[in-house]
Structure formats: C-alpha cells, structure tokens
C-alpha positions, -999 to +999 in steps of 0.1 A: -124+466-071-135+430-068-129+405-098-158+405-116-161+383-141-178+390-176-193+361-190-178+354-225-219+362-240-216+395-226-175+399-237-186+392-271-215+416-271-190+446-258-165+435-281-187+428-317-221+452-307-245+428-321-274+448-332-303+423-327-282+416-290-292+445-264-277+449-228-304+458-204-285+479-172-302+473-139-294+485-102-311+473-074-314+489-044-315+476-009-319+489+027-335+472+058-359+498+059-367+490+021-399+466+034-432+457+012-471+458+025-461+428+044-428+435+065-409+412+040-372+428+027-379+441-005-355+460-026-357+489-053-350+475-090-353+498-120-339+482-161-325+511-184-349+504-204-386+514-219-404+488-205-402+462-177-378+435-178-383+400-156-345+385-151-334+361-128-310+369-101-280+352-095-279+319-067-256+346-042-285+373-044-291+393-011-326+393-019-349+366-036-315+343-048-325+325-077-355+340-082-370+359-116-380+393-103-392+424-122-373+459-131-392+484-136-381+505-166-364+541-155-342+567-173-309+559-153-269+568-156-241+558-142-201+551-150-187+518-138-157+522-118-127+524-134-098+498-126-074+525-107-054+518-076-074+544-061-085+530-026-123+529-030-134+540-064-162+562-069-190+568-091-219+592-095-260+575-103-287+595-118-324+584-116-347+604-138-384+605-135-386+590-092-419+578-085-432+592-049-431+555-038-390+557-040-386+585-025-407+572+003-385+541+007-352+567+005-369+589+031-370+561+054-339+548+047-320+581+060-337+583+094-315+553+099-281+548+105-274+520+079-260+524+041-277+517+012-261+493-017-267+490-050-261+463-070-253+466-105-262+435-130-259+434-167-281+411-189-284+402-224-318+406-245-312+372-255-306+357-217-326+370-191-318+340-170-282+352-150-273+384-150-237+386-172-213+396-147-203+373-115-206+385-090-222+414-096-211+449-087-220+460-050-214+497-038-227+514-010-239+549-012-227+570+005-245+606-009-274+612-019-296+640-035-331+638-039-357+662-059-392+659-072-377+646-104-344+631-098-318+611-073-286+618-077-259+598-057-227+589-050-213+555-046-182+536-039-171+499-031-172+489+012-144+505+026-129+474+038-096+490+049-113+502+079-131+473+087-115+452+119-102+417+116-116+394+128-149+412+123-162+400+159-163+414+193-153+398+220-173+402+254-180+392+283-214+385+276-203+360+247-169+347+266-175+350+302-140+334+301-124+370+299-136+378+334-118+369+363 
C-alpha cells in the first residue's frame, strides 16, 4: 500500500469525532472510454452523502488537477485496505441506486481492454478545498457486477510486481541502432 498521508485536520477528526465536523467519502471513477457530450475525458464522481458536494481536487489529479468539480451524492460502501503484507490488497465497492447514465459509461468501459481506477479522497465538511489524504488512494478494478440497482466491484492496488523495468520497449522502430 502506498504511503498515504492523513492530514493532521482529518487525524484529528478520526481521532476526537467532532460532531459539527463531517467526512464526506468520495470515489471517482475513470476510464478512457469515460468521455462527455464533447469527446473530453470525463470521470464518474459520486460523495456518500445526501446531497451534492463541490471539492477541489488535489494539483496531481488525473483529471481536471486543481480544479472544484461536483460529486454527485450516492449510497456507497467500501473498506479501505488494510495495512497487511499481503501483495496487493483487496477490497470490495458497493454503489446503490446506479443511474442508467453509469451503467452506460461501465458498459462501454468493458468492450475495452483497459482497467478502470478509482480514486478514493476524503474531505472535511469544514474544508472542501483538498481532499484530506495525499495522495489519494488509487485501485484498479478488477471485478465488476452490475444490476438495475447496484455495482458491486472488486478492487486492488496496480500490480506493480508484474510490471517490467524499465517500463519501455525497445525497437527497432524507435532505435534503429539495434539492427545490423
């Protein structure tokens, strides 16, 4: 698991439970299928929450950096992975109530080859500026169950143990040195 780092607002609301201080949940979801009316990337962001939240995303964002963007409020669970020495943790995401314009989005999405991440980001009711953790959270998913009225999936950190190093391919193409 990567070191992510709690800001001390966000240590103190775990550790004290403030009750006028609430921490709003969000996961995005991204996929380079995942496009809007206008062939721009766009991404899936739902708040556990009651109503929509506007937060700003961290600088490093894959998607608008920087930027305040919306979360649309959804009935949503998940269980952060646990610190183990397990080599890519797992954990299990629930979306209640999926809107027929999701499952459009995830319907394109498997035709395709590539993964979809979600990004998990905690903020305070009191900060919407940053999310409270940096860097966020990043899994990939790598089940995934849809109904009429739920997505279940699973999800688990990039396998980088199978990755190769360096990450580049040398060909002839790019190094016509090779050849003889």
């Amino acid at each position: 698991m990567p070191d992510n780092t709690l800001s001390e607002a966000l240590q103190e609301a775990y550790a004290s439970a403030p009750s006028n201080v609430i921490i709003y949940h969000t996961l995005e979801l991204r996929h380079p299928s995942f496009v809007d009316g206008n062939g721009n990337p766009t991404a899936i962001r739902v708040v556990k929450d009651h109503l929509n939240r506007t937060c700003t995303l961290e600088e490093t964002a894959p998607l608008n950096p920087g930027e305040e963007v919306e979360f649309v409020a959804m009935a949503f669970d998940l269980a952060l992975p646990p610190v183990t020495n397990a080599p890519t943790p797992e954990i299990t995401v629930t979306l209640d109530n999926v809107s027929t314009e999701m499952i459009q989005y995830l319907d394109r999405a498997v035709e395709t080859q590539d993964m979809i991440e979600v990004t998990y980001r905690p903020y305070l009711s009191n900060d919407l500026s940053c999310p409270q953790m940096d860097p966020p959270i990043t899994l990939v998913i790598t089940d995934i169950n849809v109904d009429c009225y739920k997505i279940t999936a699973t999800a688990r950190m990039m396998d980088i143990g199978n990755k190769s190093f360096p990450a580049e391919n040398y060909t002839v193409k790019k190094y016509p040195g090779l050849t003889r």
